[in-house]
C-alpha positions in Angstrom: -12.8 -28.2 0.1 -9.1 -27.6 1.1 -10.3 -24.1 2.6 -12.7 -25.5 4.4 -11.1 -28.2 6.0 -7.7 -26.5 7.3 -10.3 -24.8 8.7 -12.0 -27.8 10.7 -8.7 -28.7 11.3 -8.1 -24.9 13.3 -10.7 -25.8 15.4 -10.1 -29.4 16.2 -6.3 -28.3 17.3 -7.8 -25.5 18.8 -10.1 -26.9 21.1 -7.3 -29.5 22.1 -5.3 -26.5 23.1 -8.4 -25.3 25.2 -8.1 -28.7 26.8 -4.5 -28.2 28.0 -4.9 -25.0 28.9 -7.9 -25.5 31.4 -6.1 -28.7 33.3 -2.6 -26.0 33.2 -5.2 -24.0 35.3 -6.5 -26.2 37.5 -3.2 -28.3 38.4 -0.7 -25.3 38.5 -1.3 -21.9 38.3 -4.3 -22.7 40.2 -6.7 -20.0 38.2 -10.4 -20.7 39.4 -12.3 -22.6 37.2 -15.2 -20.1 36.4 -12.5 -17.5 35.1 -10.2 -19.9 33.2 -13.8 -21.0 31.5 -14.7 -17.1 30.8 -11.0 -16.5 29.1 -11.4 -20.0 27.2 -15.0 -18.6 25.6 -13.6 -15.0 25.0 -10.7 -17.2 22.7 -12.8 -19.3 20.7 -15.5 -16.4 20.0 -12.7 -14.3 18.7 -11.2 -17.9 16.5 -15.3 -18.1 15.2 -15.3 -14.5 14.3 -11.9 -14.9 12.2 -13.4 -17.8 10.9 -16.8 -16.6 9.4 -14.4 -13.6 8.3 -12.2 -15.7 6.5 -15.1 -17.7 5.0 -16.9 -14.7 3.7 -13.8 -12.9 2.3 -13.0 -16.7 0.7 -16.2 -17.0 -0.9 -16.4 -13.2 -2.0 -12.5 -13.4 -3.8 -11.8 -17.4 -3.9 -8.3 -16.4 -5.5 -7.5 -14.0 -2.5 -7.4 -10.9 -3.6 -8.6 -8.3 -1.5 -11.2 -5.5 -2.9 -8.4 -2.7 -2.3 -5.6 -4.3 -4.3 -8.0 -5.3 -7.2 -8.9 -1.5 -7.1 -5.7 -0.4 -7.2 -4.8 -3.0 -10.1 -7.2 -1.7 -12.2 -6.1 2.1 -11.5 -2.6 0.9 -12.6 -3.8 -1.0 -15.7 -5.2 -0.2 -18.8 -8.4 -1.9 -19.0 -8.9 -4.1 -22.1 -12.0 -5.7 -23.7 -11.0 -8.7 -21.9 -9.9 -7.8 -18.7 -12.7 -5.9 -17.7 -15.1 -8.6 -17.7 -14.0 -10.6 -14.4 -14.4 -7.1 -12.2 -17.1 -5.4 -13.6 -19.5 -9.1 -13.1 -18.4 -8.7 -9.9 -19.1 -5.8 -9.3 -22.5 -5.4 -10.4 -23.2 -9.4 -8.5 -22.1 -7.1 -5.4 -24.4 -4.1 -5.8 -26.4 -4.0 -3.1 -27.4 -0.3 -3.5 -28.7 -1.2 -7.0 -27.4 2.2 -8.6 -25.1 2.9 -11.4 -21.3 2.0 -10.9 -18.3 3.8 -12.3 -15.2 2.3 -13.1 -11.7 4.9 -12.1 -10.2 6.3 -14.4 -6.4 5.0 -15.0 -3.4 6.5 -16.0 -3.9 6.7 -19.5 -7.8 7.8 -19.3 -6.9 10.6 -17.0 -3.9 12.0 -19.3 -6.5 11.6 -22.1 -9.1 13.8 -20.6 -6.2 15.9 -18.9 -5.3 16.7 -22.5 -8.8 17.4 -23.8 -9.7 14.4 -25.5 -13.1 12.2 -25.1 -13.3 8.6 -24.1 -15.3 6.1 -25.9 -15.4 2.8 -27.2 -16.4 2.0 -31.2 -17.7 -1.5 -31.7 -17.7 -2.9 -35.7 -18.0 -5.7 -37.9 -18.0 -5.4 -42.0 -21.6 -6.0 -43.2 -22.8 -8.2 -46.0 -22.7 -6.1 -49.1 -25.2 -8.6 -50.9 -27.7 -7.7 -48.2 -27.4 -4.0 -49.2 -28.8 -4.5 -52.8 -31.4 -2.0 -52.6 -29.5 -0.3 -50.3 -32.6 1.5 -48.8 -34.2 -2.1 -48.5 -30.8 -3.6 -46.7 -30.4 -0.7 -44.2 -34.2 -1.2 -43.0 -33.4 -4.5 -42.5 -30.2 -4.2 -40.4 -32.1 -1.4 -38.2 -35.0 -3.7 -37.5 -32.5 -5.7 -35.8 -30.1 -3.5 -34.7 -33.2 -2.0 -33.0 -34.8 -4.8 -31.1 -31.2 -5.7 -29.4 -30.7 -2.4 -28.5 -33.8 -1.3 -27.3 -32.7 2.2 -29.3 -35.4 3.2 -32.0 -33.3 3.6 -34.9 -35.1 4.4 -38.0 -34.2 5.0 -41.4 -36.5 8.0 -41.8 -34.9 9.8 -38.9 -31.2 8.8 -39.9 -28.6 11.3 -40.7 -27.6 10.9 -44.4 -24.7 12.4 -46.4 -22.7 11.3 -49.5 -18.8 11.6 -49.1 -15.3 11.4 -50.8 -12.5 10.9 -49.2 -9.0 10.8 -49.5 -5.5 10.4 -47.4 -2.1 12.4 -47.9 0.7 9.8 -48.3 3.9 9.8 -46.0 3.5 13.4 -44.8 6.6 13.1 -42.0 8.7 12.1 -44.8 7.4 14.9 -46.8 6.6 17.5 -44.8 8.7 16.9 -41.4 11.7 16.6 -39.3 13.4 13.3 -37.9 11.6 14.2 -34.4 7.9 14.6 -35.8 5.7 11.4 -35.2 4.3 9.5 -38.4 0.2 9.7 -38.1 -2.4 9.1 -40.6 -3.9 12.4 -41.7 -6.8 12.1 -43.8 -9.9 14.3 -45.6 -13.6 13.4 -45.9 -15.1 15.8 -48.0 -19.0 16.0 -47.5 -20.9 16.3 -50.9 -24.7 16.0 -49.8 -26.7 16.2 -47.1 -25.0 15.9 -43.4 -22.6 18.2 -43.0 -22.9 19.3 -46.7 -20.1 22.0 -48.3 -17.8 20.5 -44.9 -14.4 18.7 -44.7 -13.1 16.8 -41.8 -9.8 16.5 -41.5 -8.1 13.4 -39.1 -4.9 13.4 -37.5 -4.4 9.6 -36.4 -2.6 7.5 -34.3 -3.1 3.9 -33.2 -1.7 1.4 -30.7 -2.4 -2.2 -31.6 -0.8 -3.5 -28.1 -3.6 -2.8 -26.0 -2.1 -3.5 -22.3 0.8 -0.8 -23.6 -0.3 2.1 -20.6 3.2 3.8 -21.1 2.9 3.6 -24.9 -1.0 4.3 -25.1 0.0 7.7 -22.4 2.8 8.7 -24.8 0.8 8.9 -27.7 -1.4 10.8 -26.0 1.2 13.2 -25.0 2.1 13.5 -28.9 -1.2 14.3 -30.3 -1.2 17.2 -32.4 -3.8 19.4 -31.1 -5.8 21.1 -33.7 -5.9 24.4 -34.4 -8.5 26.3 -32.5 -9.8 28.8 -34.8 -11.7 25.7 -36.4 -14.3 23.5 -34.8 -12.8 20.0 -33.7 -12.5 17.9 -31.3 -10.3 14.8 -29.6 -10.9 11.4 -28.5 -8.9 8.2 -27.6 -11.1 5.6 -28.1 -11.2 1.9 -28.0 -11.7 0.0 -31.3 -13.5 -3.3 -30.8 -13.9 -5.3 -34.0 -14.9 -8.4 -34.4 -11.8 -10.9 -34.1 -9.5 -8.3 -32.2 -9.6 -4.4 -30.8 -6.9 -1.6 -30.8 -6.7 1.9 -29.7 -6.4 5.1 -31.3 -5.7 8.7 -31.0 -7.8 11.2 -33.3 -7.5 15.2 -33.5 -10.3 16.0 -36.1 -11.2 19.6 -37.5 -14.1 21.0 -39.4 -13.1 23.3 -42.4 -15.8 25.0 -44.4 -14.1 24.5 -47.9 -15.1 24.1 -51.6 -11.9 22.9 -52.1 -11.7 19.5 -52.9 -7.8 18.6 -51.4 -7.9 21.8 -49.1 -4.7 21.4 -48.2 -1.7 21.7 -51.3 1.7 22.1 -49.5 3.5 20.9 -46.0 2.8 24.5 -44.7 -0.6 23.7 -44.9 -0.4 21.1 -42.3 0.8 23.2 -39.8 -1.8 25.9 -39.9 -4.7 23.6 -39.6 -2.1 21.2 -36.4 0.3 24.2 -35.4 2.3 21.3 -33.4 3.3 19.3 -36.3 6.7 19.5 -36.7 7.6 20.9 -40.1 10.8 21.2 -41.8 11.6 24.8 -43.2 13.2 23.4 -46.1 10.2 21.4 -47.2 7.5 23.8 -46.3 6.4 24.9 -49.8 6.6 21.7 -51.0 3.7 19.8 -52.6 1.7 17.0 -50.4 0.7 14.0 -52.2 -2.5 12.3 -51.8 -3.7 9.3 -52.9 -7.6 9.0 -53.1 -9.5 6.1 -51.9 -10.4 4.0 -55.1 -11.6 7.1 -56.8 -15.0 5.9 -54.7 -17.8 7.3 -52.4 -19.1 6.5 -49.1 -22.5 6.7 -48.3 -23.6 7.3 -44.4 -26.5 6.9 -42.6 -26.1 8.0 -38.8 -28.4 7.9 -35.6 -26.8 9.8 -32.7 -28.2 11.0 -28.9 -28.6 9.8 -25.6 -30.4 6.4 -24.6 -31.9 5.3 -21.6 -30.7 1.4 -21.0 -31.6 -1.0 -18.0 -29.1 -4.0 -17.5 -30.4 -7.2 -15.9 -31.2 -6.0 -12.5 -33.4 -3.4 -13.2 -30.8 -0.7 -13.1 -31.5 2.2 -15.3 -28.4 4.2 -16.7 -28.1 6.8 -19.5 -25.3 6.0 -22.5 -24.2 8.8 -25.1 -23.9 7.1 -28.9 -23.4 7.0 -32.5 -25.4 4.2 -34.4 -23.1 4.5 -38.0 -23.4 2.4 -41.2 -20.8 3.2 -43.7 -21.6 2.0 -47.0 -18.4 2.4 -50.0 -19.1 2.4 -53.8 -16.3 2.7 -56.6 -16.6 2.1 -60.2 -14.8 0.1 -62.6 -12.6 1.0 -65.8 -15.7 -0.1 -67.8 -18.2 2.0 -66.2 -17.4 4.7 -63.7 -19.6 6.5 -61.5 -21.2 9.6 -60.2 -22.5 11.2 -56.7 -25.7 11.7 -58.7 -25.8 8.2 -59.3 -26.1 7.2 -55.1 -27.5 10.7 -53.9 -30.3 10.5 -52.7 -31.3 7.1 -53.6 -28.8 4.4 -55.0 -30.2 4.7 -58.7 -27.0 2.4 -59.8 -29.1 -0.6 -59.0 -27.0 -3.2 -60.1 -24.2 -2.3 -57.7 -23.5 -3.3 -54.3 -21.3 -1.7 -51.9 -17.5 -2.7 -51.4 -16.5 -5.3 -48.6 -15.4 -2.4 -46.8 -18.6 -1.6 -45.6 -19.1 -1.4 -42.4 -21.3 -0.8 -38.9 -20.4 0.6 -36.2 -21.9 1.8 -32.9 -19.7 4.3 -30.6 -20.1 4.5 -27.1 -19.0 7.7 -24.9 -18.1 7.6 -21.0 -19.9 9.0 -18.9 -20.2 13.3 -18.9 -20.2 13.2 -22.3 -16.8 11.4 -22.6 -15.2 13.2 -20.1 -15.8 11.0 -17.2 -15.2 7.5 -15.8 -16.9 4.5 -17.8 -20.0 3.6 -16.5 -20.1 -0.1 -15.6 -23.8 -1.0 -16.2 -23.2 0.8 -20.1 -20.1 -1.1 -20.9 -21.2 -4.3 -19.4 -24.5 -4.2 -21.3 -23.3 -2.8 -24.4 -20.6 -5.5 -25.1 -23.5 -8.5 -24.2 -25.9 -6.0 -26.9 -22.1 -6.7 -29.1 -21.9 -10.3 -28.7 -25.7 -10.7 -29.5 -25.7 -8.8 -32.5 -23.1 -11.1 -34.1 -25.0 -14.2 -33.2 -28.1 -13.1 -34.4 -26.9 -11.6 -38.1 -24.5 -14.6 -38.3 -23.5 -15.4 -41.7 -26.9 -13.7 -42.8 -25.9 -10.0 -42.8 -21.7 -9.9 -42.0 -19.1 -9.8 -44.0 -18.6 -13.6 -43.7 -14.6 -13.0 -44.3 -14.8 -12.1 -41.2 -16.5 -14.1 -38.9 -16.4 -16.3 -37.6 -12.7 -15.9 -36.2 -10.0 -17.7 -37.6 -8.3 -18.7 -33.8 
């Protein structure tokens, strides 16, 4: 209302001035009256034309900021789960072609890529480990949902399945490096059945929790250790949204076809599967510690491919993902268990997975996460996010969880 009437108030004073100006002609400079009436119409069609300018550009950005600054604040800053939202509303409200929109990249997302790693975006929450008692039961239950929200059929039939240990080595800078090398998590998952059967992975990670930290997020970038390329891997810095708050992480992962259950025995190790780690001579034939993950197993059941998606306008858009449930057993001093006894069906029927159990659904950027985020995918993605938790509510998530504390 303010806007609008300073803007009355232009004109009022304005045509006052027109006023003045006309008897000026007339009484003095004696300007005949047809042309002092053409130059007062030429000023008060250019004052209209600023004013409808001003109005549209007023209702389009009520807090005045122009289109080109807001693009080049979001080139210049790290976009979080949060921050997004505001823009990319706007921006599809304002898409009158009715086609896909990109987001830029920004600093951090272009020394990512420039460093050959992926973008993408891992949403999780912790599932209800009583609802997973049959497991096979549980898992049908949570795709039947999963699936209607999504609009992605995701059956169990068609999953990926595989039967894993896993295990992490404990304080390998102190161990196994110099003063300058960077502490990271690195950590094995040794495949037993099924997916990626007779495989380990091995993860070099990294994470910042402060997710507006561009300079930070950039230098840990720059400080990945690349794996070794004589073995299959891969990099990514993703976004990890959870439930109650999201971080981001670095990851170099490898694939080594090994038997051996620790794979790697001594700090020399380390640096022939990540030649950039920084190891000190002294220590290099040292033994590496590891400390296994409550002598327990993960089960996994994983969709992945490409999905066509269509957001509220119609729009259709392709997305890249990775529908995961990760289920963890352990046993007890009083009765251990076996692979056999969860591969291939959970036979141990009277136990139910740990509270570490967990979904997740991971999201790629566009080019197969080496391009700029697609607007329509994140936008619909996180409102597929948000649904999901109001729809399996208490029912089916870890309810130490959710809802938030704050």
């Amino acid at each position: 209302f303010v806007f609008f009437f300073n803007q009355l108030f232009l004109i009022i004073n304005s045509s006052k001035c027109f006023f003045l100006i006309y008897k000026m002609a007339q009484t003095k400079i004696r300007i005949p009256v047809k042309i002092t009436i053409g130059i007062l119409i030429m000023i008060f069609i250019f004052l209209m034309l600023q004013y409808v300018l001003d109005v549209r550009k007023f209702l389009h950005n009520p807090d005045g900021i122009e289109k080109n600054k807001l693009n080049n604040l979001i080139n210049d800053t790290f976009v979080g789960e949060y921050e997004y939202e505001i823009y990319y509303g706007d921006k599809l409200k304002n898409n009158k072609d009715n086609k896909e929109q990109y987001l830029p990249l920004n600093k951090a997302e272009k020394e990512a890529i420039k460093n050959g790693m992926l973008l993408s975006r891992e949403y999780s929450f912790k599932l209800n480990k009583t609802a997973l008692k049959p497991r096979e039961d549980g898992l049908k239950q949570y795709l039947k949902i999963i699936s209607a929200i999504t609009g992605i059929k995701l059956e169990f039939e068609t999953g990926l399945q595989s039967l894993r240990e896993e295990y992490a080595y404990a304080q390998v800078k102190i161990k196994c490096g110099i003063k300058k090398s960077k502490s990271a998590n690195l950590r094995v998952r040794r495949y037993l059945y099924g997916y990626n059967e007779g495989y380990s992975t091995i993860d070099y990670k990294r994470s910042i929790s402060d997710v507006t930290d561009q300079d930070r997020i950039i230098k840990t970038i720059q400080e990945t250790i690349k794996p070794n390329p004589a073995y299959k891997s891969y990099q990514k810095l993703e976004e990890d949204i959870h439930v109650c708050s999201n971080k981001y992480s670095t990851e170099s992962r490898l694939y080594a076809n090994s038997t051996d259950p620790k794979i790697i025995h001594y700090c020399y190790e380390i640096a022939e599967y990540f030649p950039g780690f920084k190891l000190d001579p002294i220590k290099k034939n040292d033994e590496v510690v590891t400390s296994i993950t409550e002598t327990g197993y993960w089960y996994v059941l994983q969709h992945k491919g490409n999905a066509t998606l269509t957001d509220d306008k119609g729009i259709e858009f392709e997305i890249q993902y990775e529908s995961t449930f990760t289920l963890q057993y352990y046993g007890t001093p009083e009765k251990s268990i076996s692979p056999e006894d969860l591969w291939p069906t959970d036979t141990f029927t009277n136990k139910i997975p740990s509270k570490k159990s967990e979904y997740s659904f991971r999201l790629f950027s566009s080019n197969h996460g080496t391009g700029p985020w697609s607007i329509n995918a994140i936008t619909v993605i996180d409102d597929i996010f948000i649904e999901l938790l109001q729809k399996l509510d208490s029912v089916f998530l870890g309810t130490y969880e959710y809802p938030c504390s704050d």
